[in-house]
Each structure stands twice: as structure tokens, then as C-alpha cells.
C-alpha positions in Angstrom: 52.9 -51.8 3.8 54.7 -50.5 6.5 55.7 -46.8 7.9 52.5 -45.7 7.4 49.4 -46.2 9.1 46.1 -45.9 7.4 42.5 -45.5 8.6 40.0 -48.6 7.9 36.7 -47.4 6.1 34.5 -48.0 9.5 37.2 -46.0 11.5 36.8 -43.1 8.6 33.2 -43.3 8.3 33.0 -42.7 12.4 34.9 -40.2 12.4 32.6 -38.5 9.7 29.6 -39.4 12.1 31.0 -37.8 14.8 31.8 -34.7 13.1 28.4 -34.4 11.9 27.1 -35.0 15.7 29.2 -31.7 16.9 28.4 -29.3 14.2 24.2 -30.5 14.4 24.9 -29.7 18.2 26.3 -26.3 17.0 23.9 -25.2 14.8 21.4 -26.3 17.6 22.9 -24.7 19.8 23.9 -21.1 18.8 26.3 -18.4 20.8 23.6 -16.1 21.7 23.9 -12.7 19.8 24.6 -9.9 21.7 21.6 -7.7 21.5 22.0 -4.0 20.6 20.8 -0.9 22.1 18.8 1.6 20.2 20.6 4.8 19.0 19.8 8.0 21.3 18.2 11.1 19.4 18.6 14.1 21.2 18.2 16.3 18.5 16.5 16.5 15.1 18.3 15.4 12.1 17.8 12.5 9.6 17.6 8.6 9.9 19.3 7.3 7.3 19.8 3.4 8.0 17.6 0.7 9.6 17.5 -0.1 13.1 16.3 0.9 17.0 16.1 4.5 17.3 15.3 6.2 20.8 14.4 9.8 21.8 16.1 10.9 25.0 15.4 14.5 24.8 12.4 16.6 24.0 12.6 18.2 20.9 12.5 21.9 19.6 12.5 23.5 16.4 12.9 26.9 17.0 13.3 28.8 13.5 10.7 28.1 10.3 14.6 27.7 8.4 14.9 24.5 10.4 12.7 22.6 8.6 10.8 19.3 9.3 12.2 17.9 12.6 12.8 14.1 12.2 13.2 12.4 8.6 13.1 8.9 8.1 15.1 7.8 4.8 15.4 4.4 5.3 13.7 1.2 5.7 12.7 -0.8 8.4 13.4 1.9 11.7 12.0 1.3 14.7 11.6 4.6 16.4 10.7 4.6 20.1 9.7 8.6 21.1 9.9 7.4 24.9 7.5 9.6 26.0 9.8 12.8 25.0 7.9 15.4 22.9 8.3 17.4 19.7 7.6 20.9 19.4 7.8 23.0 16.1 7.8 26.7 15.2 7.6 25.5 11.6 4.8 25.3 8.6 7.0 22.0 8.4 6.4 18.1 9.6 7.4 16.5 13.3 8.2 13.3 11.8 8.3 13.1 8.0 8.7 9.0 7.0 9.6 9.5 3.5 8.7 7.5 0.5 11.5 5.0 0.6 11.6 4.4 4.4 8.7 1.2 3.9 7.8 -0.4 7.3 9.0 2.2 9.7 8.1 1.4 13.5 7.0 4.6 15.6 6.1 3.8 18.9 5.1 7.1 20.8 4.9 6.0 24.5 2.4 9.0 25.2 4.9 11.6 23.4 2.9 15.0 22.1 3.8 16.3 18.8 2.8 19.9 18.5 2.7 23.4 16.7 4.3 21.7 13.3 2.5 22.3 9.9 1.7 18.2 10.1 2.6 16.2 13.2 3.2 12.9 11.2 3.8 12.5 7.2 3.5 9.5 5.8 5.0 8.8 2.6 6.1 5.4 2.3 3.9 1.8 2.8 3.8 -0.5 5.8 3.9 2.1 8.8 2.6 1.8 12.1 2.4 3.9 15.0 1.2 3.4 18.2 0.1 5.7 21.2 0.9 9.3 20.1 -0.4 13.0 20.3 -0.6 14.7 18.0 -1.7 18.5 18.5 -2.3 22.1 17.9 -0.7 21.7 14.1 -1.4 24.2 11.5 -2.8 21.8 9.0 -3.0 17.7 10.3 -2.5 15.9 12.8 -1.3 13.2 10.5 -0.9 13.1 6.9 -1.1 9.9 5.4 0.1 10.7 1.4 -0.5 7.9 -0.9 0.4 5.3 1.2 -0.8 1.4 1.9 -1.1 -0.6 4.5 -0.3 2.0 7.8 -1.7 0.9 10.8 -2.2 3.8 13.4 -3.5 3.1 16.6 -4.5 4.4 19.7 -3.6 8.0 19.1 -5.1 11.7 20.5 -5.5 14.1 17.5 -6.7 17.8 19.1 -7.2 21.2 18.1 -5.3 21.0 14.9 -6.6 23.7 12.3 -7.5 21.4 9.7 -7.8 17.8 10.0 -6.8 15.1 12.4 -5.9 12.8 10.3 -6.0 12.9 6.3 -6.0 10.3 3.8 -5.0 11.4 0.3 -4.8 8.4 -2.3 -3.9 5.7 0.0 -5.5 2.2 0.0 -6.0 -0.4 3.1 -4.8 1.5 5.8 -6.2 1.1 9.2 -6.9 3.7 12.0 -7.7 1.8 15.4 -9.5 3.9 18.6 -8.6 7.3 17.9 -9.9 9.9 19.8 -9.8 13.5 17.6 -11.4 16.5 18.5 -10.8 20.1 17.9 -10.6 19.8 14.5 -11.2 23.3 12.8 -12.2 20.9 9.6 -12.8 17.1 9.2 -11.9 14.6 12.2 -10.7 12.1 9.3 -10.9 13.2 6.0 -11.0 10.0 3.4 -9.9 11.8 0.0 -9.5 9.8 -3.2 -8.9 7.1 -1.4 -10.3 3.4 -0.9 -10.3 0.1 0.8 -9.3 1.8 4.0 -10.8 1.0 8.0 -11.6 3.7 10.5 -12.7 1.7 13.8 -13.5 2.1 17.1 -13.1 5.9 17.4 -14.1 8.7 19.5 -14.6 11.8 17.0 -16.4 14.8 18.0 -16.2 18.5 18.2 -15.0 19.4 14.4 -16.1 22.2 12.8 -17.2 20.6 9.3 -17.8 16.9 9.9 -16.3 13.8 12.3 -15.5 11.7 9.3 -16.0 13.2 5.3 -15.6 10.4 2.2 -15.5 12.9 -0.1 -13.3 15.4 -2.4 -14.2 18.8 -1.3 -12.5 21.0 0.7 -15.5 22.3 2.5 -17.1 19.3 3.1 -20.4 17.4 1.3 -22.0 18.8 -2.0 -18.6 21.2 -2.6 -17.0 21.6 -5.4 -14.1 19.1 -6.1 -10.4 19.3 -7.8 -11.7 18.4 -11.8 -11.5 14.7 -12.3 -10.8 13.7 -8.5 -10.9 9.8 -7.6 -13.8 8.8 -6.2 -13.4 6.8 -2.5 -14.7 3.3 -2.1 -15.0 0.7 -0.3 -14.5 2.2 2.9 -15.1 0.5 6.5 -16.3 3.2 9.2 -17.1 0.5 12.1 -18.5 0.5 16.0 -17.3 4.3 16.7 -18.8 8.0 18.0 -19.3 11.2 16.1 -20.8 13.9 17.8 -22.7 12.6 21.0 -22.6 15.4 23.5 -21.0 17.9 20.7 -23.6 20.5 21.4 -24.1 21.5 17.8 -20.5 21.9 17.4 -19.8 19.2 14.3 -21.8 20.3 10.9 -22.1 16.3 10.3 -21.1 13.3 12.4 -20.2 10.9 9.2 -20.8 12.3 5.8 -20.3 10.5 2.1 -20.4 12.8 -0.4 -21.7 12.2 -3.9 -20.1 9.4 -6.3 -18.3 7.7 -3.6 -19.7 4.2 -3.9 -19.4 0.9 -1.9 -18.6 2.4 1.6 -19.8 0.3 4.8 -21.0 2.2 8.0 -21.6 -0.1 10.7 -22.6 0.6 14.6 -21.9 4.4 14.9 -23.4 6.3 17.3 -24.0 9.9 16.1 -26.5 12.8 17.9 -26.9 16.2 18.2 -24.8 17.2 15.3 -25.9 20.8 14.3 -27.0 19.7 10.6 -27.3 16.4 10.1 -25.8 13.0 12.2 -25.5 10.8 9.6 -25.3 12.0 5.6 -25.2 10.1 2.4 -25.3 12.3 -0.9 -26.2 9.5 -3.5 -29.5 9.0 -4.0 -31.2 6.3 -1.6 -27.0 5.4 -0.6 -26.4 4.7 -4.1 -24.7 1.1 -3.1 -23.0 2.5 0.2 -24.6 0.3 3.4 -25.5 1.9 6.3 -26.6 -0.8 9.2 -27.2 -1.1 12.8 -26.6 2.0 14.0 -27.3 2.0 18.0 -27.9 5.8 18.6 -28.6 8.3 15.5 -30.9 11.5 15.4 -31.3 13.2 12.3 -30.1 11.6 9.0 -30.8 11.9 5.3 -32.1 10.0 3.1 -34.5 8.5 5.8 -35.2 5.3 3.8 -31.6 3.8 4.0 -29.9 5.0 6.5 -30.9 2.8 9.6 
């Protein structure tokens, strides 16, 4: 035929090739995204949607009204405090990371959160936070509220009234060298919780104990909420309570009676003003105490060693 011109099936079939060649080479080769830059805070407020957040100011609550001071809502926020601090006038929380905000990211950078109610609340799964201070608070340091999987690490807790850090019904969370002191009750108080790691650590000067597995508010052989969960399976691993305390801690590391299957591994505890190391079950019931370099007085002798 003529006036037209038509394509043979090799020419075709080339010209398919080809086009496959360039977009491969695309898609090997992708326009690099332009990255984004984190979102200032200057203030308190909210965080409401996921991304990278940044502090550029140090932060004030100044009335009780005012509430907790940062409030993460969402998941997966990265929040870089950038070495600014936080500083509350409030029975309220520095940084509240509510239940739906999974996986939040708060990297302190050497910030101090002080004088809140709680420095840190943790109400959702999958946090971590890295290199904080958290201090002077009228209740915790950190709060860790029926959460899994946080990861805290390499964080000051001082002079708060009640606990450095407490775990309340949370399971296979991990605190990594923390250094707490101060404490007017526990260090780290393990409440109805289990499967959860406390290693590394430097805990010594709290008024009741340097780390309590137990129910009671007052520490071992209290009285407990009726029915309370028992906590087990606990790792407390390669740490300090109490050397050169001067008879300020009650207890270095205390279990309290019918939690069951905790491991205590190569702590160092002495000169506690009670006792260093303390197990309430009868003989451990089946928590294991092991290789523990430096201890001075513990009960029961026989299996605690």
C-alpha cells in the first residue's frame, strides 16, 4: 500500500526495548528528594501529625491552668529537644506522648526537664528517648503507663519526690545506663509489670530502695492495691545500687513477695542502710540471683550470691 508508512515488527519491538532501557535507567536513577527541615517549637502546644520536630526555645509553663507542656498525638514524631529545656510550674507532664502517638522519637541532646508533676509520660508503644534530664518533678521523672517496647537510654533522673522512673503495667521495655539519684522513693519502681530490662545503671541515694519489683507503695512487705499483678520475668543486669550511699537507700534492689521469675545479674550493692540485696519469697521462690561482684548484707543468705 502506499501513503502510508508502517513500522516492521523488529523496528516496533526496538523501539519497545529502548523504552524499557530509559525508564530502568529512571527508576535507577531517581531525582533526589528534597529533604525537609524539622518544624521549630518555641512554645508549648500539641503535635498533631508525624514528622521532625525541633525545640529552638526553652520552655516555660508558668501557671498550673497551662497544663502539660508538650503533647504528642500522633504517630511516628521525631522530636529533637536540641539541648533547650523545659520548665513547669504545673502538677502536670513536660512531654505527655499519648496513647495513639506509637513510635515517637525524643532525642534530648542534654535538655533538662524540671519542676513538672512527671517529666516524661508515656502512653503509647514503641518510644525511645535518648540523653535527657529529667529533674526536681513532683512525682517521676518518667512515667511509663502501660506501654511496650520503650527504649530509654542514657538519661539523669534527680531529686524527684517520688520515683525516677516508674513502670506501671508495661511489658519489654528497656532502660539502658541511667544514672538516678535523689529519689525521695524508688530509683525504678517495676509495678505490675513484666518482661522488662533495667541495665547498666548507676542508682543510689533513694530514700526507699534503688530498684523495687513489687506492688506497694512503701516498698517490700507493704500492703498492695487488692488483686494487683504480680511482676515477672524481669532482667536487672551489670549495674550499681547503693555503693558509697552512706546509709542513704533502705534497699539497693528489692523483690517483693509473689513476684516470680525475675533475674538479677552482676550488681554491685553495699552499704545500704537495711539490707543490699532483698528477695521476699522464701529461698527466691524461682527469681535467680547470680554473680554478684560486690554485695554486703542480703536476705535470704542461701540464694542470694
Amino acid at each position: 500500500m502506499t501513503g502510508q508508512l508502517h513500522s516492521t515488527w523488529r523496528e516496533r519491538t526496538r523501539n519497545v526495548v529502548g523504552l524499557v532501557i530509559v525508564i530502568g535507567f529512571a527508576l535507577m536513577n531517581p531525582t533526589p528528594a528534597l529533604a525537609q527541615p524539622p518544624i521549630a517549637i518555641t512554645a508549648c502546644g500539641k503535635i498533631s501529625k508525624a514528622g521532625l520536630y525541633e525545640v529552638d526555645a526553652n520552655l516555660v509553663v508558668s501557671t498550673p491552668a497551662a497544663g502539660d507542656c508538650l503533647i504528642i498525638t500522633a504517630p511516628n514524631v521525631s522530636l529533637n529537644l536540641n539541648n533547650f529545656d523545659l520548665f513547669g510550674a504545673t502538677s502536670s507532664v513536660g512531654i505527655h506522648v499519648m496513647k495513639n502517638a506509637a513510635r515517637a522519637v525524643i532525642e534530648g541532646n542534654g535538655s533538662t526537664i524540671q519542676t513538672f508533676g512527671v517529666g516524661i509520660q508515656i502512653d503509647a508503644p514503641g518510644a525511645l528517648v535518648d540523653n535527657v534530664n529529667v529533674i526536681l518533678n513532683s512525682d517521676a521523672g518518667i512515667l511509663l503507663n502501660k506501654v511496650q517496647l520503650a527504649d530509654l537510654s542514657n538519661f539523669y533522673a534527680t531529686g524527684n519526690k517520688n520515683d525516677g522512673v516508674r513502670i506501671v503495667g508495661g511489658a519489654n521495655n528497656v532502660l539502658q545506663m541511667p544514672t538516678i539519684s535523689g529519689s525521695g522513693r524508688f530509683g525504678v519502681w517495676i509495678q505490675s509489670s513484666s518482661h522488662n530490662s533495667v541495665g547498666n545503671f548507676d542508682i543510689r541515694n533513694n530514700a526507699l530502695a534503688g530498684i523495687y519489683v513489687g506492688c506497694s507503695q512503701v516498698g517490700p512487705q507493704g500492703s498492695c492495691t487488692r488483686n494487683a499483678p504480680s511482676s515477672d520475668f524481669n532482667n536487672l543486669f551489670s549495674g550499681t545500687v547503693g555503693i558509697f550511699s552512706s546509709g542513704v537507700q533502705q534497699y539497693g534492689v528489692a523483690i517483693d513477695e509473689g513476684d516470680s521469675s525475675n533475674r538479677v545479674i552482676n550488681v554491685r550493692a553495699w552499704e545500704n542502710n537495711q539490707l543490699d540485696l532483698l528477695d521476699v519469697n522464701p529461698d527466691c521462690g524461682t527469681n535467680y540471683w547470680f554473680a554478684e561482684p560486690i554485695i554486703g548484707q542480703v536476705a535470704p543468705l542461701g540464694c542470694i550470691n
